[in-house]
C-alpha positions in Angstrom: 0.0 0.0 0.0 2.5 2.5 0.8 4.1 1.8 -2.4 0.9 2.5 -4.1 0.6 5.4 -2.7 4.5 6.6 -3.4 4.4 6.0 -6.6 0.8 7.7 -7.7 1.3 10.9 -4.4 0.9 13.4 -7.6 -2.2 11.8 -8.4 -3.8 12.1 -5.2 -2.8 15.8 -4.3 -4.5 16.3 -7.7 -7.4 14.3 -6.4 -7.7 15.9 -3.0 -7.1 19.6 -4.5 -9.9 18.5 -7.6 -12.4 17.3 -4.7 -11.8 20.1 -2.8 -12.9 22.3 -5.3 -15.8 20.6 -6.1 -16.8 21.0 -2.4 -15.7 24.0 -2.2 -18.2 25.1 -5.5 -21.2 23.3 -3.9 -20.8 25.3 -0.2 -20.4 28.5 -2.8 -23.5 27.8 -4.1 -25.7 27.1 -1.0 -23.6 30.3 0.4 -22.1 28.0 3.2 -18.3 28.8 1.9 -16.1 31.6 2.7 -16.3 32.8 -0.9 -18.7 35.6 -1.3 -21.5 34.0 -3.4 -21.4 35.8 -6.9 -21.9 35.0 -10.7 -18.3 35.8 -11.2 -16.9 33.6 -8.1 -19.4 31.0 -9.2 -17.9 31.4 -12.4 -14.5 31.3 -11.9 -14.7 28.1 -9.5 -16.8 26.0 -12.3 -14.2 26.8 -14.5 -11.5 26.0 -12.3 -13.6 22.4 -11.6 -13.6 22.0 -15.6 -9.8 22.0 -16.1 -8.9 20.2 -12.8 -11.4 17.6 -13.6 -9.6 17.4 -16.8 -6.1 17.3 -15.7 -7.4 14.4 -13.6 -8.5 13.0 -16.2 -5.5 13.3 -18.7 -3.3 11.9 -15.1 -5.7 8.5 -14.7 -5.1 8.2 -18.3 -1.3 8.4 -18.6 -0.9 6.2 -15.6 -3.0 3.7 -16.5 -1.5 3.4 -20.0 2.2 3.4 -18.0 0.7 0.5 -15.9 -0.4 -1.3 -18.6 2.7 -0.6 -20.7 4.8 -2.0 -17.7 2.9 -4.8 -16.3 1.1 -5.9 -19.4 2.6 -5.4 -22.7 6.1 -6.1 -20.9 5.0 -10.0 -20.0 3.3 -10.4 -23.4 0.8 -12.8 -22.2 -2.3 -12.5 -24.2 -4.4 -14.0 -21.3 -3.1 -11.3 -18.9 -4.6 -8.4 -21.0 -7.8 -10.0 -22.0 -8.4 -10.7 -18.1 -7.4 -6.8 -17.7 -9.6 -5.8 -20.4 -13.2 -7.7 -18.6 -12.5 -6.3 -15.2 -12.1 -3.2 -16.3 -14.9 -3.5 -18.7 -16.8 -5.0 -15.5 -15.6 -2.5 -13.3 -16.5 0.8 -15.8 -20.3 -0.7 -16.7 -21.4 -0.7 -13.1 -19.8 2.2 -12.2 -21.2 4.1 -15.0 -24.8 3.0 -14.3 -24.6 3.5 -11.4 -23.8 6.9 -11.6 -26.2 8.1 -13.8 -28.6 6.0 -11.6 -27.4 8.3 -8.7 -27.3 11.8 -10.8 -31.2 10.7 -11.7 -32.1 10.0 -8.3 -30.1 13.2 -6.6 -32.1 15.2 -9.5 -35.6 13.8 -8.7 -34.7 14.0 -4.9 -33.7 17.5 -5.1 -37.4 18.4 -7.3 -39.2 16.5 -4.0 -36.9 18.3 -1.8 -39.0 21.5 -3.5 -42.3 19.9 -3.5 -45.1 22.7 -3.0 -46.7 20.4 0.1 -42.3 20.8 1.8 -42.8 24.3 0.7 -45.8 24.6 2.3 -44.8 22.7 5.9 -41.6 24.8 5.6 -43.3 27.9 5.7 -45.7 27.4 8.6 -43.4 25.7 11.0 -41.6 29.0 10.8 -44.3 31.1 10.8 -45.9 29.0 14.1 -42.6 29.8 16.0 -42.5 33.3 14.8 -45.9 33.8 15.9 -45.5 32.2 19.2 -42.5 34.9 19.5 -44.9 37.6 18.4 -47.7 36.7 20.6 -45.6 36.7 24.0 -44.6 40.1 23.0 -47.5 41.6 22.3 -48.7 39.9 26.2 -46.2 41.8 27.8 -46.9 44.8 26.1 -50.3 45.1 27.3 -49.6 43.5 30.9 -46.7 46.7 31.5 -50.0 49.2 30.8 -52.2 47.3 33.6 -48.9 47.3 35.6 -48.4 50.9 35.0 -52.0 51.6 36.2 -51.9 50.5 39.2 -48.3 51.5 40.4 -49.5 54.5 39.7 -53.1 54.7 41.0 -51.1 53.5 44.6 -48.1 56.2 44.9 -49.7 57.5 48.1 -50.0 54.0 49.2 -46.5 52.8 48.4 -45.1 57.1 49.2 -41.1 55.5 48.5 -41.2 52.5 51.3 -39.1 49.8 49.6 -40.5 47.1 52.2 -43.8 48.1 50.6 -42.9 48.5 47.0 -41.1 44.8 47.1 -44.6 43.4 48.2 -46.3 45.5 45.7 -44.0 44.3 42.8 -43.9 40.7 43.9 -48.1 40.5 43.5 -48.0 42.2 40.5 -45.8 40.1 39.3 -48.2 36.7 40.2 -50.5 38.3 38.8 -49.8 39.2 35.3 -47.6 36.2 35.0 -43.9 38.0 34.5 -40.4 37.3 35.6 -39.0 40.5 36.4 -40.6 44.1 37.6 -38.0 47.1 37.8 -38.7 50.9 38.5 -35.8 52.8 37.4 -35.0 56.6 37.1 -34.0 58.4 33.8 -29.8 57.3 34.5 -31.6 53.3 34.2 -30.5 53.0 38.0 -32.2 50.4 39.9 -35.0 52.1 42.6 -37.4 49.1 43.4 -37.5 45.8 42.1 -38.9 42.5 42.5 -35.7 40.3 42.4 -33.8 38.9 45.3 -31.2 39.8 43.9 -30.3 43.3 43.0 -26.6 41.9 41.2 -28.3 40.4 38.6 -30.6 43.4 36.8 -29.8 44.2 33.5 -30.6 47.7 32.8 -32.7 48.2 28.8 -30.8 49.8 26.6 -30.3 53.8 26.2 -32.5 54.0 23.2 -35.5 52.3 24.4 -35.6 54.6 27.3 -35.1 57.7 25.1 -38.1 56.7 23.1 -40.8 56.8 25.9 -39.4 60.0 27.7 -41.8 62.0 26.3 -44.1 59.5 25.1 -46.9 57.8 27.6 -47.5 54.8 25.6 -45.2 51.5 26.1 -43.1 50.1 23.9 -41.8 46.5 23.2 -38.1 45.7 23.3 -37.6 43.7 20.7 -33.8 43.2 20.9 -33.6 42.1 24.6 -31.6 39.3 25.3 -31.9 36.1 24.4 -34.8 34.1 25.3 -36.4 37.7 27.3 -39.3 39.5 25.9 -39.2 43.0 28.0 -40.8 46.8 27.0 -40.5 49.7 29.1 -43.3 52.6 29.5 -43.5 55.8 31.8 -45.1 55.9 34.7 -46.9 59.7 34.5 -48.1 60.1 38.2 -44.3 60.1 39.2 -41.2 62.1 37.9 -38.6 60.7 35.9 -39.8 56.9 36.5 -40.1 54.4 34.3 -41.5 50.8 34.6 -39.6 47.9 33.1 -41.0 44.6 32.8 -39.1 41.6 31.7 -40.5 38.2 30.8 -38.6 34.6 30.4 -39.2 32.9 26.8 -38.9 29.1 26.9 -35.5 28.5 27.1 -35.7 26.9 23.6 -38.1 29.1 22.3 -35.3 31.7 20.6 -33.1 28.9 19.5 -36.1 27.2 17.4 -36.9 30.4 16.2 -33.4 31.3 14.9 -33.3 27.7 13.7 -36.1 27.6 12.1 -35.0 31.4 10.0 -31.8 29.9 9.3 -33.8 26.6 7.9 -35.9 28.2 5.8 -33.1 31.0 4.7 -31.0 27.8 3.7 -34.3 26.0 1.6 -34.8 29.0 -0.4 -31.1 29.5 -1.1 -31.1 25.7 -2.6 -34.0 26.0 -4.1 -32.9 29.3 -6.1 -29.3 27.5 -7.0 -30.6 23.9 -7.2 -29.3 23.7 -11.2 -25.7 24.4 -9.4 -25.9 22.2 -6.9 -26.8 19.6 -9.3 -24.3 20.5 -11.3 -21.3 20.7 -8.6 -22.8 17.5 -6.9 -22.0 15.8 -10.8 -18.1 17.1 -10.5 -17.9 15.7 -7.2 -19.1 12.3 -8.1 -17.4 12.2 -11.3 -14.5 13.2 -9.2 -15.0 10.5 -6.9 -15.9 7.7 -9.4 -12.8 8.4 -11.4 -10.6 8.2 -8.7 -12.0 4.9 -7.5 -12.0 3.5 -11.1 -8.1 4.5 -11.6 -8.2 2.6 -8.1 -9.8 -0.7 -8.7 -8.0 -0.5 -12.4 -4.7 -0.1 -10.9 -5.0 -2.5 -8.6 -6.3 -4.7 -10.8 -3.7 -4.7 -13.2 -0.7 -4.9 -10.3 -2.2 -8.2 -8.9 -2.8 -9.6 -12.3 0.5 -9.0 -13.7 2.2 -10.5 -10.7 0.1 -13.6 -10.8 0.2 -13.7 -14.5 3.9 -12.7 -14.4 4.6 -15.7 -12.9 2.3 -18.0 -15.2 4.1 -16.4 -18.2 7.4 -17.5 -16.6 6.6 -20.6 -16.0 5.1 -20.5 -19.7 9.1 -19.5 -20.9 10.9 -21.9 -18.7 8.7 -25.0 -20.0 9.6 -23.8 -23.6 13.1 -23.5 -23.3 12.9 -27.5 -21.5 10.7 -28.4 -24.3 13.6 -27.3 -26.6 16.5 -29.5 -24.2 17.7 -26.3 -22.1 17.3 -27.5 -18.8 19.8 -24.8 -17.6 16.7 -22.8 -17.2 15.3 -21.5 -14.4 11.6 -19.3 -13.3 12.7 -16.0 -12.0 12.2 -15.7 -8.3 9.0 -12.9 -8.4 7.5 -11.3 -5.6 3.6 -12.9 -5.8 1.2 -15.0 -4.1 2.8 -17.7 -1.6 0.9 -20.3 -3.6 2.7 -18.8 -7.2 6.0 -18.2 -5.6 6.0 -22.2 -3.8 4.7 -23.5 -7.5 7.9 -21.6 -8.8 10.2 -23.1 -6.4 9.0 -26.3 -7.2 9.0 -25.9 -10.8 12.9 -25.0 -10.5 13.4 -28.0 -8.0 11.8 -30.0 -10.9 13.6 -28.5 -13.9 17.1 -29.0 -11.5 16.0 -32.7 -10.7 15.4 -33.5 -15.1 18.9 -31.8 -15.4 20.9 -34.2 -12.8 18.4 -37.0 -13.9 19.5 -36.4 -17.7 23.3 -35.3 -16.7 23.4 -38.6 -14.6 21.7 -40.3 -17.7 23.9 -39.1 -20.0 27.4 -40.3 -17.8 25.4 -43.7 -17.9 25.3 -43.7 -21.6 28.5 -42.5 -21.8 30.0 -44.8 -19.8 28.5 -48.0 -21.3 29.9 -46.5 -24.5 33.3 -46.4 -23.5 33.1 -49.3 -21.3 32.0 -51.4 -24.2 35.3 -49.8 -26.4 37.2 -50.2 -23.3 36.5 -54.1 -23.4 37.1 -54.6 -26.9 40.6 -52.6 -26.7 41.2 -54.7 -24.0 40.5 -57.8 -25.6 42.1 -56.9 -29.0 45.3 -55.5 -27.3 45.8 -58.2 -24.8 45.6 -61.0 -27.1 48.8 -59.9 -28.9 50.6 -59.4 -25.5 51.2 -62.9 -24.7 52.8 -64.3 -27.7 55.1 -61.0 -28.0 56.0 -61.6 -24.0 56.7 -65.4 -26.0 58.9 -64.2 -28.7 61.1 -62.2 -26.5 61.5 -65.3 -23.8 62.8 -67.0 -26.6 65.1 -64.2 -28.9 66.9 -63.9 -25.4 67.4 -67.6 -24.6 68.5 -68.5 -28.2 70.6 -65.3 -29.2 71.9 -64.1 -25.8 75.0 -66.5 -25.8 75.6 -65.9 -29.3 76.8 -62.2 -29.4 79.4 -60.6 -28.2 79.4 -58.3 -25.2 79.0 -55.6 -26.9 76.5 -56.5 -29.0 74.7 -58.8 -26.0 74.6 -55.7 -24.1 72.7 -53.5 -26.6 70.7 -56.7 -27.1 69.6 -56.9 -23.5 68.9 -53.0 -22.9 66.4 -53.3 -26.0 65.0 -56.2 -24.7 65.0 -54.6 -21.6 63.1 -51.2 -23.2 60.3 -53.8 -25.0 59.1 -55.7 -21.9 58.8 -51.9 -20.2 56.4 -51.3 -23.0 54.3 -54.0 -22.8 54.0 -53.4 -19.1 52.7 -50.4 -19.7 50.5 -51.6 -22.1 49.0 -54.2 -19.7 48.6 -51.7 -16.9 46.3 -49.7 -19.6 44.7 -52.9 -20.5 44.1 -53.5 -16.8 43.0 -50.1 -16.1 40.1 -50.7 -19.4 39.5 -54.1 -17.2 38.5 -51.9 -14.4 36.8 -49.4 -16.4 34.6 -51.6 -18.1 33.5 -53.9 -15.5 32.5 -51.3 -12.3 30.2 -53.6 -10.5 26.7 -52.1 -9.4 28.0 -50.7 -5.8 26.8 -53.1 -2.8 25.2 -50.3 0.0 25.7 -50.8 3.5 26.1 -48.5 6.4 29.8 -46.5 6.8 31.4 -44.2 8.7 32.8 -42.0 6.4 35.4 -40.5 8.9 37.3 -44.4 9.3 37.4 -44.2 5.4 39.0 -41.1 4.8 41.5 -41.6 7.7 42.7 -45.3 6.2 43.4 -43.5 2.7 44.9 -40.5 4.4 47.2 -43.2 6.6 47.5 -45.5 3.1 48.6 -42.1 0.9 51.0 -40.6 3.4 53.7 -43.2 2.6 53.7 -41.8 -1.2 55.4 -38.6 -0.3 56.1 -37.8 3.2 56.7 -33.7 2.1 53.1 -33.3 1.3 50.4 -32.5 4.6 47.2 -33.8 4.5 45.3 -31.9 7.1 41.8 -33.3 7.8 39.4 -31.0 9.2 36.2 -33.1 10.6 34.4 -31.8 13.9 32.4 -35.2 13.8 32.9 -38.5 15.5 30.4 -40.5 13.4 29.7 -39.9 9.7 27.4 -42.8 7.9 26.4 -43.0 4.9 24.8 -45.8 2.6 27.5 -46.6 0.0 29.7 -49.3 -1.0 32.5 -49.0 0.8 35.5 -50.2 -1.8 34.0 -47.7 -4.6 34.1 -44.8 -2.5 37.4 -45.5 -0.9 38.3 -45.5 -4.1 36.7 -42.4 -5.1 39.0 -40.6 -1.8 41.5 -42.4 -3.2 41.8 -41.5 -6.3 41.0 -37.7 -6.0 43.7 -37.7 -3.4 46.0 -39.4 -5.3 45.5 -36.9 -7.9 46.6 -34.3 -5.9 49.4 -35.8 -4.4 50.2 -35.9 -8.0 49.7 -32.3 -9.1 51.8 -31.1 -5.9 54.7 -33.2 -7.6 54.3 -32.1 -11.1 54.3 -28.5 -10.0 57.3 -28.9 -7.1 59.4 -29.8 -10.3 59.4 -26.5 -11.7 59.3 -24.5 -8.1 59.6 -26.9 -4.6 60.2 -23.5 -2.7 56.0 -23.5 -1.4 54.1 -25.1 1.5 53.0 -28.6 -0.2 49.1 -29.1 1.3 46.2 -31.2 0.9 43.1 -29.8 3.2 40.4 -32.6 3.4 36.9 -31.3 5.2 33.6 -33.0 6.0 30.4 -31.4 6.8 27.0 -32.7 7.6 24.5 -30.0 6.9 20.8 -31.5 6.8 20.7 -34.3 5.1 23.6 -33.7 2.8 27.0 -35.2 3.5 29.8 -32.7 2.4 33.2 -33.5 1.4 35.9 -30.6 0.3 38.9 -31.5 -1.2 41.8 -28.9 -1.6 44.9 -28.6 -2.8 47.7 -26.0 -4.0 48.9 -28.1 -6.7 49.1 -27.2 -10.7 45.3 -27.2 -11.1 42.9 -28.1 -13.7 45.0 -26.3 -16.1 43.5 -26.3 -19.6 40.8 -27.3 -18.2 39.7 -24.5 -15.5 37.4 -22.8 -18.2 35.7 -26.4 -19.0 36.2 -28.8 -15.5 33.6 -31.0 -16.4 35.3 -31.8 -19.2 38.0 -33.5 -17.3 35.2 -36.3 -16.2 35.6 -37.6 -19.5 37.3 -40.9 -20.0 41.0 -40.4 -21.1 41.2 -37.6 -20.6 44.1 -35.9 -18.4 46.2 -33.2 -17.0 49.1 -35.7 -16.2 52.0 -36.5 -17.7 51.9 -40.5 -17.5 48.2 -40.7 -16.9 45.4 -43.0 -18.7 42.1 -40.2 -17.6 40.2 -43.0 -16.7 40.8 -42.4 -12.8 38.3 -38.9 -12.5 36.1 -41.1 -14.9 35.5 -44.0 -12.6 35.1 -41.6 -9.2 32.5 -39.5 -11.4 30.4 -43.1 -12.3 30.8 -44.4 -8.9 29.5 -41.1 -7.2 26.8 -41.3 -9.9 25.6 -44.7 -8.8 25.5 -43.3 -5.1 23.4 -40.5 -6.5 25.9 -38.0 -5.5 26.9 -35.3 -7.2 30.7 -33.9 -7.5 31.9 -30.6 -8.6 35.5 -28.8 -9.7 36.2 -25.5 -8.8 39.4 -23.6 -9.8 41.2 -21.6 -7.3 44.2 -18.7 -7.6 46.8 -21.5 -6.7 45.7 -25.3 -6.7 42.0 -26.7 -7.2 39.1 -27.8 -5.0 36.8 -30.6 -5.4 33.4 -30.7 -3.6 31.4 -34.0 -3.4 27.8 -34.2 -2.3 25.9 -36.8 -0.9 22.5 -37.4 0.4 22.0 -39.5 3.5 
């Protein structure tokens, strides 16, 4: 989500300013908003909506096309943008009906909203409070004259006793039904009253008293404070007096009435803009649909090109098996767990066809040569025996014949041709092997006792090379056949043994080492064998090639020995692999317990 919103913020202060606008336009036209409602504001702020609307338009419009342009058309995957197509085709139909269902229906409401029976209900629930207002008024006005009447019929009665005036103004006050009953002089002071309390009087203001100074009749104070209806009126049988009467309003009664003007103020006002509303309620849903269609489109297309994403990879990879690349892999996407465990196991698959067909093909490859292996053998060590013959007897018949000179040069070639068929039956011997590797016989072994007996066995073959084994483990079992992978440990050390030599001919001045380490991590048996010999020479840039039978980096050797420990680990369903380093090589071999 926050990446969403990152990468479209433009967008959305364009939204929020476009929306704000539009409300802004709709308060203008209700005169609710801080803008002075006027044709040329009104103007100016539809016109404004127009070209933000559009901008917001042309914004939706280039990002969609970007989205599709990088999460569509960059997969290629015809199914991803027909999918794209129907929700948004699915998403745009509803949201266009409903829209205009919702303009319609805002339309028709607003034409009941201005019913003449509204109108009409409108108009008399103000008018009721108004007149309730008017008609307490209008009490008070006529209950300060009987007031008046009698204050003034009893001023020889009352002649300025305050005790007396109190219990004059207190039954006067029960009996025309007021709150308050004040006699003040022409400076508003305070002479008698009927409160309690004289701290809490509130004097009528200067021009109500200054229009019934010369004027008998009384007079309504229509601005009194809230919820009070008071008039004043002077009392003629005294000088300089006035009577001031004050009566409470329900404590609601003012707020209703106020209410009910502002309520009826507002109706008119909507009814006399209603074609602007309307028309500002259309940019503000248009405003909002669009947004929420860029939305639901945008999200739409990010899920579907990451779950079609994948499918389209896994589309590719299967194609490039289908042609024999089984190097091949599905790219490791961010997507569902479901698509990114199908990937993994896809890749687990397309690795377990390649070592099935690698393992295959070293199978082939070895019945191959170990079918030439056993004819050379045959064909070659047929011959040997009567040559080995033939020489047995040129020495016992012409030895004594020649002189010493001659017996001498006789001998040393003699000598030179049984060396030569030695050799040749050590190669023969070596096809022997080659050709007949038995199926291996699996049993349970530690595989720490048989690297340490061909560690102890190789040591004797040159006492100037270390072989450091580095083994943290006690135990190591594994099922194998025990002669072919001693074998395998002792060939590959052999080898190296061998590749320190060739390369101490040329310079003996360096630390001659062979570092042997096994690891158990899971279920995979680990072996690491390394050494600072000449390397894989030719080979570094091809290793693998060196599994190949005769082939070689030695001087005297056949290349049958890294062929045999690559068929035996093969049978164990293990796995070995060559890597080149600055000074020497390292061989890794993997097996599974």
């Amino acid at each position: 989500m926050y990446e969403f919103i990152k990468k479209n913020i433009y967008l959305i202060i364009l939204f929020i300013i476009t929306l704000s606008i539009g409300f802004l336009t709709f308060l203008t036209f209700i005169d609710k908003g801080f803008i002075n409602l006027t044709d040329q504001n009104l103007q100016i702020l539809l016109i404004l909506d127009i070209i933000l609307l559009g901008a917001l338009f042309v914004f939706i419009f280039i990002e969609i096309k970007s989205a599709i342009k990088n999460d569509i058309d960059k997969d290629g995957l015809n199914s991803n943008k027909k999918y794209i197509t129907y929700f948004g085709l699915f998403t745009l139909i509803p949201s266009v009906l409903i829209s205009i269902f919702s303009l319609f229906l805002f339309s028709f409401a607003i034409e009941k909203y201005f019913d003449k029976k509204v109108t009409t209900v409108v108009n008399n629930s103000y008018e009721l409070a108004k007149n309730y207002v008017d008609e307490i008024r209008n009490k008070i006005q006529s209950d300060i004259v009987l007031i008046a009447f009698d204050t003034n019929k009893s001023k020889k009665f009352l002649n300025d006793d305050e005790i007396e005036y109190r219990r004059f103004l207190n039954t006067q006050k029960l009996i025309r039904d007021v709150d308050e009953i004040h006699i003040i002089n022409l400076s508003k002071k305070l002479l008698f009253t009927s409160l309690k309390d004289d701290q809490i009087y509130i004097p009528p203001v200067d021009k109500a008293l200054n229009l019934v100074l010369d004027d008998d009749r009384p007079l309504k104070i229509i601005n009194a404070p809230k919820n009070i209806s008071a008039a004043i009126m002077r009392l003629q049988n005294f000088e300089d007096r006035f009577l001031y009467v004050v009566k409470y309003l329900d404590k609601d009664i003012s707020k209703y009435l106020t209410e009910s003007e502002e309520a009826i103020n507002f109706y008119y006002t909507v009814e006399e803009k209603s074609t602007g509303i309307k028309i500002s309620f259309a940019i503000i849903y248009i405003i909002v649909v669009s947004v929420l269609l860029f939305v639901s489109i945008s999200i739409a297309i990010r899920f579907s090109s990451r779950f079609f994403r994948s499918i389209n990879n896994l589309i590719s990879a299967s194609a490039s098996i289908g042609d024999g690349n089984f190097d091949a892999k599905v790219p490791e996407v961010k997507t569902d767990k479901d698509l990114e465990k199908l990937n993994r196991n896809f890749n687990l698959m397309i690795e377990k066809l390649k070592n099935q067909q690698e393992k295959l093909i070293i199978n082939e490859r070895h019945e191959a040569w170990g079918s030439l292996a056993r004819k050379l053998a045959h064909e070659i060590k047929n011959p040997l025996t009567p040559i080995q013959l033939t020489i047995d007897r040129l020495k016992s018949k012409y030895a004594s014949e020649l002189n010493s000179k001659n017996s001498e040069n006789f001998q040393e070639n003699l000598k030179i041709i049984n060396n030569q068929i030695k050799q040749i039956e050590k190669l023969v011997n070596e096809f022997s092997d080659f050709a007949r590797m038995p199926k291996p016989t699996l049993r349970k072994n530690d595989l720490v006792i048989l690297i340490n007996e061909n560690i102890k066995l190789l040591n004797e073959l040159d006492k100037s090379i270390a072989i450091v084994f580095v083994n943290d483990l006690k135990q190591v079992f594994l099922e194998c056949d025990k002669e072919q992978i001693s074998r395998v440990f002792l060939n590959i050390i052999k080898n190296s043994i061998e590749s320190i030599q060739q390369k101490s001919e040329n310079n003996s001045n360096f630390s001659k080492k062979i570092t042997i380490e096994l690891k158990e991590i899971d279920n995979q048996i680990i072996v690491v064998i390394t050494d600072n010999g000449i390397g894989f020479g030719n080979f570094k840039n091809n290793v693998k090639h060196s599994l190949n039978p005769y082939i070689t980096t030695k001087k005297n050797g056949t290349g049958l020995g890294l062929s045999i420990v690559n068929k035996i680990i093969n049978d164990h369903d293990g796995k070995i692999e060559f890597i080149p380093v600055n000074e020497g090589a390292k061989i890794k071999l993997f097996f599974t317990k």
